[in-house]
N, C-alpha and C positions, 0 to 999 in steps of 0.2 A: 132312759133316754138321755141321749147326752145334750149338751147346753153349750152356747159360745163359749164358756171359760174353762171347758171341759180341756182335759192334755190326754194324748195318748202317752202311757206309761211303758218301761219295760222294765222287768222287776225278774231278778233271777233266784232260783228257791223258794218258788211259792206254795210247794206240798206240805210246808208243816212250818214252824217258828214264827219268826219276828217278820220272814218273806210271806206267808198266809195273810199274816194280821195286815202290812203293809199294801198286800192286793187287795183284800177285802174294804178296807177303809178306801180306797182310791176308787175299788168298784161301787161303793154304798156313796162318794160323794159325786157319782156322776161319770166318773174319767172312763175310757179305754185302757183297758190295762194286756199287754202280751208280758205272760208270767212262763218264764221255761222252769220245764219238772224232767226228771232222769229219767222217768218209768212211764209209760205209755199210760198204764193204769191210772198213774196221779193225773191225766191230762184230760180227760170227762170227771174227775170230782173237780176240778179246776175249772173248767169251762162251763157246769153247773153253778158255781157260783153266782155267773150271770151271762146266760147264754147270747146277749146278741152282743155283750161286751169284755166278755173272758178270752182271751186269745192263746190256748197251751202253745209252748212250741216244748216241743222234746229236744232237749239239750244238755250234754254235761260239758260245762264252763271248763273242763281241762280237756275236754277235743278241741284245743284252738285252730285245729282247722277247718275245722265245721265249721265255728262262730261267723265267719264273714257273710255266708251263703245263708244259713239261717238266719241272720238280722234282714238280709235282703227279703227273705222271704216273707218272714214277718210282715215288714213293712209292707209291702207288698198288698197286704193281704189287710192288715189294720190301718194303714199307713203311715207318716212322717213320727219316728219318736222323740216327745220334747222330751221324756225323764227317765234318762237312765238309772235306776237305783240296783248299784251291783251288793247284793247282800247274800249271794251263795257263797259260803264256808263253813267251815267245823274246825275244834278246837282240839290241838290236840295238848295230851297232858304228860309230864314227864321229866323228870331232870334231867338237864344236858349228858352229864354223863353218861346219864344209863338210855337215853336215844340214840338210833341211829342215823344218818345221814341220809337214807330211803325217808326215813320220817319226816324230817328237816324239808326234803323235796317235795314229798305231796304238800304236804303242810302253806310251802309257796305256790305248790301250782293250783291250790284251790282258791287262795284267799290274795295274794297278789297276782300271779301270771294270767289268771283267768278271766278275773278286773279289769286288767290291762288290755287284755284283749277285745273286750266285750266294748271297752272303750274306743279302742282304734277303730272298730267296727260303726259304732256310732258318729263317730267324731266327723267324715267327712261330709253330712247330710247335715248336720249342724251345723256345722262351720259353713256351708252354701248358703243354710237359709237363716244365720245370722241371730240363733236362738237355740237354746237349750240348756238344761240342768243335768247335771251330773250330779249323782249323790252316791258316794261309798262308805258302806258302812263298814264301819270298823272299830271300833272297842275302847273303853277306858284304859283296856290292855294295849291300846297302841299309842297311850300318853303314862302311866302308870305301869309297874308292874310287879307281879308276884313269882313267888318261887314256885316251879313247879312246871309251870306252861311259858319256857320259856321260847321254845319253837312257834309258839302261837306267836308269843309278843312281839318277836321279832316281825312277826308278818304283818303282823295288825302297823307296827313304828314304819314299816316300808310303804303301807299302801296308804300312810296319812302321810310321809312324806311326798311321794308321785301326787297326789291329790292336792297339796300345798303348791308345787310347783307348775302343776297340770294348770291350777286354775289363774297362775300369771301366766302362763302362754296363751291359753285361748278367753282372756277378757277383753280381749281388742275384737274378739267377733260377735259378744253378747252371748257367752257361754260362762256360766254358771258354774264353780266345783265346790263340793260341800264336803266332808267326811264329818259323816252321822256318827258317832261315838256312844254307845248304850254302855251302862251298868247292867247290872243282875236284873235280866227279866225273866217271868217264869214262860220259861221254851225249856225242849229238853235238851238244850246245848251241854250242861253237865252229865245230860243222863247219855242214853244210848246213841244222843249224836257226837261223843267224844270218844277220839281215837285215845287207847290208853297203852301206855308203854307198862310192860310188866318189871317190877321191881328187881333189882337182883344185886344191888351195892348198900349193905346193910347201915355203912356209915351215913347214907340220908338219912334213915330211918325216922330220926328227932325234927326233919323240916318232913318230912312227905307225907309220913304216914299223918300225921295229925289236919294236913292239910287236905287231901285224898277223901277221908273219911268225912270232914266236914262238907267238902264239895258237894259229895255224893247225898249224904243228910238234908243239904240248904235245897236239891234237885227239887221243883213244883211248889217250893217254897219261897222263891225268889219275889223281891219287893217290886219288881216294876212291872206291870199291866201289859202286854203287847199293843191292847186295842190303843190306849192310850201314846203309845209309841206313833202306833199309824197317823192319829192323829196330828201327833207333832210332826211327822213326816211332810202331810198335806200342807203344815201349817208353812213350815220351811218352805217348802218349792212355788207358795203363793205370797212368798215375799219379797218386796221391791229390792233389797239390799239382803239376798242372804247371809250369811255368816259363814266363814272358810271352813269352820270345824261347829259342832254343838254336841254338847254333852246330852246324854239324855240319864237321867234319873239323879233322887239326891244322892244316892251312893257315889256315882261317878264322878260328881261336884266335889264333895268331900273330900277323895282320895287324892282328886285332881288341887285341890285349893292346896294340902299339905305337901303336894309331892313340889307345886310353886314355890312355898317359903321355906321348903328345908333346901329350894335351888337356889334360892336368894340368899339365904347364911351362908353356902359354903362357895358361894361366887365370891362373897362380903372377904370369907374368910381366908379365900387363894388367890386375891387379888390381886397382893404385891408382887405373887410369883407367875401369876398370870402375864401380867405388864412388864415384868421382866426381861423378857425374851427380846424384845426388838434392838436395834442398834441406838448405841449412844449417841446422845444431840452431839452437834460440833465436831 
């Protein structure tokens, strides 16, 4: 039963990962949640999770011309959505060289273009009724980054850019942008929901393969909890002053704290030639 403090949610990816745990947690504290799934089939195990307040819609985030017509319909149906959380994407993995440029594309049209989209779709019911949260999740890989998924990182550094400058455009209507940032939680984002480019430039060999096989290894063994993640999710979007970005787990902290003071030595240390460049006084 829902409650005055209840939000209607819209959560994209909620057949399996961190998007499941996210709806599940939203549905168990009460809220309306409409969760889009790609396959008909995932949208009754969906809608089972809490029948008068599971809302499937059938949608793949890179038909953006679908999106407009199906938020409508949604709504429609659940009505006005306060919380967009865009978190449908997949990782893909591979060194730049040895990907191709097809790769590079899907790779943005799932995890930025489709974001973006799903936003614009949202944005002008928000922006009328002077209230809403926006949350994109996006990665320690989109502040940090490793060798290997570098096609990811790129996507992950684009959609926490747009969501940085997103959320100075629209805080003058009482609209909210967060980008959610996880470390390693156990989801099968390593496992069979990663696109893998096949090897074929042996001179990687020394950075991939060592990295490849441990990915593959750490797979269901990852430190961070999803139920827990959800929670933080709820906790975020019930907060008077959210945060522009948050990291979720101590991995991603870590990485993040070192990845700040090795940018503060070498700002320290190209300073002069930094300052350099402008025109002399007088």
């Amino acid at each position: 039963m829902m409650n005055d403090l209840s939000k209607t949610f819209l959560i994209t990816g909620v057949s399996s990962g961190l998007g499941r745990a996210f709806a599940a947690g939203a549905l168990a504290a009460g809220h309306r949640v409409i969760g889009t799934v790609r396959r008909a089939e995932d949208a009754g195990r969906f809608a089972a999770l809490a029948p008068d307040r599971a809302c499937p819609l059938v949608l793949d985030v890179t038909d953006y011309d679908a999106i407009p017509e199906a938020v409508a319909r949604a709504e429609a149906a659940a009505g006005p959505i306060d919380v967009l959380v865009n978190n449908a994407g997949y990782g893909h993995e591979g060194v730049l060289e040895e990907s191709s440029l097809d790769d590079l594309r899907r790779q943005f049209a799932a995890n930025v273009f489709g974001p973006v989209a799903m936003i614009k779709a949202v944005l002008p019911g928000m922006r009328a009724r002077r209230r809403g949260h926006i949350v994109n999740v996006t990665s320690m890989g989109g502040f940090i980054t490793m060798p290997g998924i570098s096609f990811y990182c790129g996507s992950k550094f684009a959609l926490e850019g747009i969501s940085e400058a997103l959320g100075k455009e629209v805080a003058p209507f009482g609209i909210r942008v967060t980008a959610l940032a996880p470390g390693q939680f156990r989801t099968d984002w390593a496992g069979r929901s990663m696109d893998r480019t096949p090897r074929s430039i042996a001179d990687y060999d020394g950075v991939m393969d060592p990295i490849r096989a441990a990915r593959q290894a750490k797979s269901g063994h990852q430190p961070g909890d999803p139920d827990k993640a959800a929670q933080a999710l709820l906790a975020l979007v019930a907060a008077d002053a959210p945060p522009v970005r948050l990291f979720l787990g101590a991995d991603a902290l870590g990485l993040v704290t070192q990845k700040l003071e090795a940018m503060r030595d070498e700002i320290a240390t190209w300073e002069p030639l930094s300052r350099s460049t402008g025109f002399a006084a007088g």
